[in-house]
C-alpha positions in Angstrom: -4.5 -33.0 33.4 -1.5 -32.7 36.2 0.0 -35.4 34.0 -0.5 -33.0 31.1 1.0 -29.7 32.4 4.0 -31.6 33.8 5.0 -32.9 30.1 5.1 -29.3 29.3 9.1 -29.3 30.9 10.1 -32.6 29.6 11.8 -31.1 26.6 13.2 -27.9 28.4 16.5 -29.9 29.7 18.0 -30.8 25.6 16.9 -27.1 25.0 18.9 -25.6 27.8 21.6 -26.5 25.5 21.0 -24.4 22.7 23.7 -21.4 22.1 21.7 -18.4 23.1 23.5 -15.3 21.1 21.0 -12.8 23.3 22.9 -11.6 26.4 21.9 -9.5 29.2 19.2 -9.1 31.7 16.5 -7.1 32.8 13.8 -6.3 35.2 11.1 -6.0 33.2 8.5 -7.9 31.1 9.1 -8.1 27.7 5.6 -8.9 26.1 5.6 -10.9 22.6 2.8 -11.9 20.2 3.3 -15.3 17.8 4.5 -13.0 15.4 7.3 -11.7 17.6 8.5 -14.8 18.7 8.8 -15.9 14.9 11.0 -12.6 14.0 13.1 -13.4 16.9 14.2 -17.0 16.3 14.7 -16.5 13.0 17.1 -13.8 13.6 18.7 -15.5 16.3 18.8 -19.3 15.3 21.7 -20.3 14.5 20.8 -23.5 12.6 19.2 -20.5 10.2 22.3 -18.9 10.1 24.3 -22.3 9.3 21.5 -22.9 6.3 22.1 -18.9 4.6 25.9 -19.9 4.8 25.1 -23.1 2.6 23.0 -21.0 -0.1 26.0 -18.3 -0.1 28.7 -21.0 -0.2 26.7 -23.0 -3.1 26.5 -19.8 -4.9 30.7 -19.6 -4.9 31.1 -23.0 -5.7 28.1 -22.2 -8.9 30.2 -19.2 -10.1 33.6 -21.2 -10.1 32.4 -23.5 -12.1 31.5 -21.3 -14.8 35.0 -19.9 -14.8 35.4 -23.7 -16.6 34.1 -21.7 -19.6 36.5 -19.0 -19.9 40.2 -19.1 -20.9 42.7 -20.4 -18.1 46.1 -18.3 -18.9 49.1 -19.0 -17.1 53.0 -18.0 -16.7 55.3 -20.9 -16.5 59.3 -21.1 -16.4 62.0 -23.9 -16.9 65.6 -23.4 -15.8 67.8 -26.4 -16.8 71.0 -27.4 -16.0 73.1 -29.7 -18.6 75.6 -32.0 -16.2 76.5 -34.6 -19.1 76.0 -33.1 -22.9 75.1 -34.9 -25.5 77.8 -35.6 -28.2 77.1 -36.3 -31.6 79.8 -39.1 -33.5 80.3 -38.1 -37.1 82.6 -40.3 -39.1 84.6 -39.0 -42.3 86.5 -41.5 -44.2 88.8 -42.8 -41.7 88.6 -40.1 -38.9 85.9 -40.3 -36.2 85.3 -36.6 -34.5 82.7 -36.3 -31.6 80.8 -32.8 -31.6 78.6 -31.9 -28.1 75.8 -30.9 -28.6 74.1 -28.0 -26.0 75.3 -25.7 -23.5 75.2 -25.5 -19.8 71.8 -23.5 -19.2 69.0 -23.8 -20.8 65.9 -20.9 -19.6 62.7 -21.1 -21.4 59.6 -19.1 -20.2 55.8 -17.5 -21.6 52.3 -17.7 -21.4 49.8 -20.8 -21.9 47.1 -20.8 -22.2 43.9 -23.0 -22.9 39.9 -23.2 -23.6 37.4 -25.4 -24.3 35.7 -25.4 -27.0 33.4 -28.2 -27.2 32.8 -30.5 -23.8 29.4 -31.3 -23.1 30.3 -33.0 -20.1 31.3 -29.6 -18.4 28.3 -28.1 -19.5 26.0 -30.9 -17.9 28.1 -30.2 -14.9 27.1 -26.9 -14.9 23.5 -27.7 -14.4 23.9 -29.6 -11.2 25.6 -26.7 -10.2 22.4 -24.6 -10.4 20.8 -27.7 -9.1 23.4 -27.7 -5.7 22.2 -24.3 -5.4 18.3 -25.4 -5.2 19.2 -27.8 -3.1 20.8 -25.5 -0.6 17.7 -23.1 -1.4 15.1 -25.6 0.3 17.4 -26.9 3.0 17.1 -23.3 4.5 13.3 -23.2 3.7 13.0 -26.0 5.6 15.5 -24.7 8.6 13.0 -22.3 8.8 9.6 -24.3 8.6 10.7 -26.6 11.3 12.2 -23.3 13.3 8.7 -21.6 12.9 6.8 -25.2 14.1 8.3 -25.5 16.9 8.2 -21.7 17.8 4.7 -22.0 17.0 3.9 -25.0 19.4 6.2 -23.7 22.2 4.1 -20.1 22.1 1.0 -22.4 22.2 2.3 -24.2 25.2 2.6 -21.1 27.3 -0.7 -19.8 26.3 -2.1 -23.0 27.6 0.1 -22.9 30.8 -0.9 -19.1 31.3 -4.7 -20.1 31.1 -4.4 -23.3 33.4 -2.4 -21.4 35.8 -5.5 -18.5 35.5 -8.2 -21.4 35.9 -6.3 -23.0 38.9 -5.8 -19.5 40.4 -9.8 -18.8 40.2 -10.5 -22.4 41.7 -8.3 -22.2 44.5 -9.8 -18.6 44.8 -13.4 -20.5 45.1 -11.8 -22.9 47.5 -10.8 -20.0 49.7 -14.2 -18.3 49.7 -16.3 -21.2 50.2 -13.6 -21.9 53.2 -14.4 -18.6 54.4 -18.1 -18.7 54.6 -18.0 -22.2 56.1 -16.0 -21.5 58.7 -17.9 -18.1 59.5 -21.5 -20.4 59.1 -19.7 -23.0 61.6 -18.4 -20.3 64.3 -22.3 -19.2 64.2 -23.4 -22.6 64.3 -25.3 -23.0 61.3 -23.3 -25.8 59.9 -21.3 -29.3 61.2 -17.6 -28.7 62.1 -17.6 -31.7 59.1 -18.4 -29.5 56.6 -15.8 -26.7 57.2 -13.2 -29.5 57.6 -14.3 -30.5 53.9 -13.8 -27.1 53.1 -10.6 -26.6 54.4 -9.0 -29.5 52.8 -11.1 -29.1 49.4 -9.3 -25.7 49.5 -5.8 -27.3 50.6 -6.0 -29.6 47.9 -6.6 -26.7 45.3 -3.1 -25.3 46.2 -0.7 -27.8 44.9 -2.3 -26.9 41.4 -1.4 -23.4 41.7 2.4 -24.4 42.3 2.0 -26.9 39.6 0.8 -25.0 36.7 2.8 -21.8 37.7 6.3 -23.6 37.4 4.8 -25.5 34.4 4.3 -22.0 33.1 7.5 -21.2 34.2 9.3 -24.3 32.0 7.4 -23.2 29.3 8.6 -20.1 28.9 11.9 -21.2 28.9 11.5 -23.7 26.4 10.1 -20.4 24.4 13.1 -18.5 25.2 15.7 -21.4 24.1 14.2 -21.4 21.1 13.8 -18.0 20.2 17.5 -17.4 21.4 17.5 -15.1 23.8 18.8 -15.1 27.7 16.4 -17.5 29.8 16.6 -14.9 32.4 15.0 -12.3 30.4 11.4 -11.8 31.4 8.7 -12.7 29.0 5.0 -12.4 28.7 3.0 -14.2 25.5 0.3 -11.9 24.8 -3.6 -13.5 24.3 -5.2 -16.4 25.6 -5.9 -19.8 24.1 -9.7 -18.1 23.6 -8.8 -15.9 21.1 -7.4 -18.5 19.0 -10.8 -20.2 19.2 -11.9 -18.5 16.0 -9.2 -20.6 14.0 -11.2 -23.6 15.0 -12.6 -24.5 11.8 -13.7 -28.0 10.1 -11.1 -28.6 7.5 -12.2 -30.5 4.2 -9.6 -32.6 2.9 -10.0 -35.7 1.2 -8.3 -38.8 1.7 -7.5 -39.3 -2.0 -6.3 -35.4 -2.4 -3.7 -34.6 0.1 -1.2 -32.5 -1.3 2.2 -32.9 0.6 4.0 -31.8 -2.6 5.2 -28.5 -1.1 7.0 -30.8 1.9 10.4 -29.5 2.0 11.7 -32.8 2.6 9.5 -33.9 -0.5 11.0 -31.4 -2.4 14.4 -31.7 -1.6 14.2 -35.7 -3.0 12.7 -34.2 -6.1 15.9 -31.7 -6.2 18.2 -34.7 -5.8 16.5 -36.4 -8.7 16.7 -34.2 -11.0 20.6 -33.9 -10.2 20.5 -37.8 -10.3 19.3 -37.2 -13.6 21.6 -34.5 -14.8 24.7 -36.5 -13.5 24.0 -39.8 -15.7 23.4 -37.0 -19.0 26.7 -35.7 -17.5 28.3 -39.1 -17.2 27.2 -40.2 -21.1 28.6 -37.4 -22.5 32.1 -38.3 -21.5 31.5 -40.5 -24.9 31.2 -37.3 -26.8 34.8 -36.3 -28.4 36.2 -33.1 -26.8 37.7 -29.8 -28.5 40.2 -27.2 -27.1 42.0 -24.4 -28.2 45.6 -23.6 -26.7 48.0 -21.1 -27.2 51.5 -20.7 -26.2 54.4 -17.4 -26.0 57.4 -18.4 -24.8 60.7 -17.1 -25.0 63.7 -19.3 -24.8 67.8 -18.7 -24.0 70.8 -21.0 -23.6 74.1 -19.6 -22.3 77.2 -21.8 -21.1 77.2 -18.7 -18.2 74.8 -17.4 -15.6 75.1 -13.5 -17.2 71.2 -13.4 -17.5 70.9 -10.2 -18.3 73.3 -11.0 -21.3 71.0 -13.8 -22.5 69.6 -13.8 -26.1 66.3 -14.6 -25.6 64.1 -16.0 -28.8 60.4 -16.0 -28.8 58.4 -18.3 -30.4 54.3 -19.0 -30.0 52.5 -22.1 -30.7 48.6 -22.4 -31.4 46.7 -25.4 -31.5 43.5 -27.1 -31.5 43.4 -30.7 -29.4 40.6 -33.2 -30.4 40.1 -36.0 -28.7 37.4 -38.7 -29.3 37.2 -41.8 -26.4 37.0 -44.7 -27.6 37.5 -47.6 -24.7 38.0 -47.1 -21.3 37.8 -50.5 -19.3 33.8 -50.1 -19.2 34.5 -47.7 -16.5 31.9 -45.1 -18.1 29.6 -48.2 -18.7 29.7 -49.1 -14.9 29.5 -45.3 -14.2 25.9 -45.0 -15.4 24.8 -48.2 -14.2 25.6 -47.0 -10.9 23.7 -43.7 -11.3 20.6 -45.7 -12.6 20.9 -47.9 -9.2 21.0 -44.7 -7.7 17.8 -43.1 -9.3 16.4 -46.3 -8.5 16.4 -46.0 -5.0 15.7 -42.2 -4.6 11.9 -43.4 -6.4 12.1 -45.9 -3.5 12.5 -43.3 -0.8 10.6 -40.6 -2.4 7.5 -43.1 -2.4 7.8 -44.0 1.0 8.4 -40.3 2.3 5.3 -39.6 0.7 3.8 -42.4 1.9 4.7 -41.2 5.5 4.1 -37.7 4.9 0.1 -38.9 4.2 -0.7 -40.9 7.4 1.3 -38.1 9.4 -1.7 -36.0 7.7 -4.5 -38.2 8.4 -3.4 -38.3 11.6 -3.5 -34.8 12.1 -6.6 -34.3 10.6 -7.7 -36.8 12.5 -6.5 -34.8 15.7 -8.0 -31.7 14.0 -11.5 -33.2 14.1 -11.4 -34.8 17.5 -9.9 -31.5 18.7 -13.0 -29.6 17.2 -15.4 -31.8 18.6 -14.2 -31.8 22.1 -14.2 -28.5 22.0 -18.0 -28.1 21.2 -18.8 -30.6 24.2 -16.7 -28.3 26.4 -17.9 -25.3 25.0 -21.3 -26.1 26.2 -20.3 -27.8 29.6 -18.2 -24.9 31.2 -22.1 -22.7 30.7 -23.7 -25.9 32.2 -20.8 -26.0 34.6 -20.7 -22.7 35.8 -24.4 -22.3 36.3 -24.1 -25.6 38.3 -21.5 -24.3 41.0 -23.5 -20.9 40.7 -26.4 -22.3 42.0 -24.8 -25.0 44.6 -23.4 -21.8 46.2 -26.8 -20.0 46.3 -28.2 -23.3 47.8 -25.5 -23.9 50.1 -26.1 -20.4 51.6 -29.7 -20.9 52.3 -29.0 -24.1 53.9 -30.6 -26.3 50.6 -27.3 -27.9 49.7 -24.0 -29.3 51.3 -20.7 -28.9 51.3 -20.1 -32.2 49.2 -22.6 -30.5 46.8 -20.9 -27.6 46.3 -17.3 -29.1 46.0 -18.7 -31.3 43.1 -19.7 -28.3 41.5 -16.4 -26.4 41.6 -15.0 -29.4 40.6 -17.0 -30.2 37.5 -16.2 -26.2 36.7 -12.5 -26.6 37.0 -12.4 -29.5 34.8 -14.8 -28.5 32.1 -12.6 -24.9 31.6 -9.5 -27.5 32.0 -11.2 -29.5 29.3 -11.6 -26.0 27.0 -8.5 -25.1 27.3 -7.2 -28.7 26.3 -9.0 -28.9 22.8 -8.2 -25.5 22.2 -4.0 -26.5 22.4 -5.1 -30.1 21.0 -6.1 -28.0 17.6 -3.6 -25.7 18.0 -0.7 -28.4 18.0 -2.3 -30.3 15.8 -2.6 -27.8 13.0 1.1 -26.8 13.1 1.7 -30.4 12.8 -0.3 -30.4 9.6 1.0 -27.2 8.1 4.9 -28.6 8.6 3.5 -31.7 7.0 2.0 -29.6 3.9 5.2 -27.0 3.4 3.2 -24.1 4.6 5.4 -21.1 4.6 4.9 -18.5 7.2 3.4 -15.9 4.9 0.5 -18.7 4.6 0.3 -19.2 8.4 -0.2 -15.5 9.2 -3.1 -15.8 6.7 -4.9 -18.4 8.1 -7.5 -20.0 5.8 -5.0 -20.4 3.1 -4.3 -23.7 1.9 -6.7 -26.4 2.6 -10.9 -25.4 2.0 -12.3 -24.1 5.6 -15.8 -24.9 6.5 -17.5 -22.7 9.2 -18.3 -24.9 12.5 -22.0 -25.6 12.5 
């Protein structure tokens, strides 16, 4: 169990690294139910943060490429210079004569502009834009799920150091008692000097634990703190005991043959990319389809031998026109395009089987853990009664002379580890149905009503 508590801190050191955005400090105890800790490091966490910049950024990148659809007008202007003119030879009868042609500036300027009017390849890309969106959509859910999880199984942690460091506390407070009366029964001479040795060091040896589980409770409250994102000075207090979570412990049905890890974020987020797999190659064979676009053009033109602009002539003239264009080879590029995208979608089915695959056993598992967790719990249920009638009645013995001091230390000892043992298939069930509600995309509106989601069978 030592070995147990100490693995509490194992994780604290990489966590110590997290940016905390909370500053300050203060004397007092902040106290902070599951529920608390959740709003917290979801309003702190930076990762969460990073994840609402994606969806807002995606959102942009959605809206400028509907602007595709709408007209794209511009203002353009040429200036040219003429260096060498261009001379025109005309020939009558015998005389040539040579004629240039131009003048020395040449300014042209207007409007363009352009739509399209048929491209069902920009449309199709206009769909995975909606798509990229999703995507971004279900990243942050899943920021959040994993944010929650491990909020969750930190809070749980400290519950369970909080109720070791109580049990310790009351068994080194038994040590000292029965160290008291010993000594008092050997000063009156009613006992061997053995037995109040045995007592001293019984209660000796129940110190350590104290020191033990109150820095392990210590560690975990940091780890709690990194991860909500506040200052690991600040003092903290989780409200309840592992107990009152005991009512949670309930058999859960789930077949084999019926797990549903559909709502897995990560499960979702490869059907996301499929479907833009999909929309991509629909994008890809429409670059077969011919194209149409409108333009339109205003320009006004003047040509000067002089640099007087504001004594230019200027001439307008406008064009319109429609542009068709129909491919008809390319190289195979387009060809080699979609088998690549069909390779592609190939694949993704590959790693969306075996991510499914994975996300199943991770389930049996837990329900695995779930049932073993339940079961230890009923066997230490009844052994901390059985227990602490034991001790009870080793120290009623012990006073009238009926027992030792051996006796006695057995008992305490089969009390401490029996509540040790409570307290352990309480986190066991705890931990391990996070785990499964990460596993099944449970959101935290689920998780604060527990029950929803898989059936729930009363323990019998």
């Amino acid at each position: 169990m030592r070995k147990i508590l100490k693995f509490i801190g194992f994780g604290v050191a990489a966590l110590l690294l997290v940016p905390l955005s909370a500053s300050g400090q203060g004397a007092d105890t902040v106290a902070i139910t599951l529920q608390d800790a959740w709003n917290i490091a979801l309003s702190q966490s930076l990762t969460v943060m990073v994840a609402d910049k994606e969806i807002e950024k995606t959102g942009y990148e959605k809206k400028g490429a509907y602007a595709s659809l709408f007209p794209n007008v511009a203002f353009s202007g040429t200036y040219q210079r003429t260096i060498k003119k261009q001379t025109m030879v005309m020939k009558m009868g015998d005389v040539t004569q040579k004629i240039s042609m131009g003048t020395d500036n040449n300014i042209s300027g207007g409007f363009n502009a352009s739509m399209p009017l048929v491209n069902v390849a920009l449309w199709r890309s206009l769909d995975i834009s909606g798509k990229s969106v999703d995507l971004a959509v279900e990243k942050a859910r899943q920021s959040r799920q994993d944010l929650i999880n491990q909020v969750e199984q930190a809070f749980y942690t400290c519950l369970l150091a909080s109720d070791l460091c109580d049990v310790y506390k009351e068994n080194y407070s038994n040590a000292e008692e029965n160290y008291r009366q010993t000594k008092a029964k050997y000063e009156s001479g009613r006992v061997a000097k053995y037995d109040m040795i045995r007592a001293e060091v019984n209660m000796q040896n129940a110190e350590p634990n104290v020191y033990d589980s109150q820095n392990s409770l210590m560690l975990a409250q940091w780890q709690l703190k990194a991860l909500m994102g506040i200052n690991l000075n600040t003092n903290i207090k989780c409200i309840g005991h592992l107990g009152d979570y005991a009512y949670q412990m309930q058999k859960i049905v789930m077949a084999s043959d019926t797990i549903d890890v559909s709502a897995n974020s990560s499960l979702r987020q490869l059907d996301i990319q499929d479907d833009i797999l999909d929309k991509t190659y629909k994008m890809q064979l429409a670059q077969y389809y011919p194209t149409l676009a409108a333009t339109a053009q205003y320009n006004w033109v003047s040509m000067s031998n002089n640099l007087k602009i504001f004594h230019y002539t200027w001439n307008p003239y406008s064009v319109a026109a429609l542009s068709l264009q129909i491919p008809i080879f390319s190289g195979f590029q387009k060809t080699n395009a979609l088998r690549q995208i069909k390779v592609q979608q190939e694949q993704l089915d590959l790693q969306k089987e075996n991510a499914r695959r994975t996300l199943v056993v991770g389930a049996k598992q837990s329900l695995s853990s779930l049932e073993t967790a339940l079961k230890q719990y009923k066997a230490a249920q009844a052994t901390v009664e059985g227990a602490q009638t034991g001790y009870d009645i080793a120290r009623k013995m012990y006073d009238v002379g009926r027992a030792t001091i051996l006796e006695v230390n057995d008992a305490q000892l089969a009390l401490l580890q029996s509540k040790l043992n409570l307290d352990q298939a309480i986190y066991s069930y705890l931990i391990a149905k996070s785990s499964l509600d990460l596993i099944l995309g449970v959101d935290r509106e689920d998780k604060e009503m527990f029950g929803k989601g898989p059936e729930l069978q009363p323990v019998r």
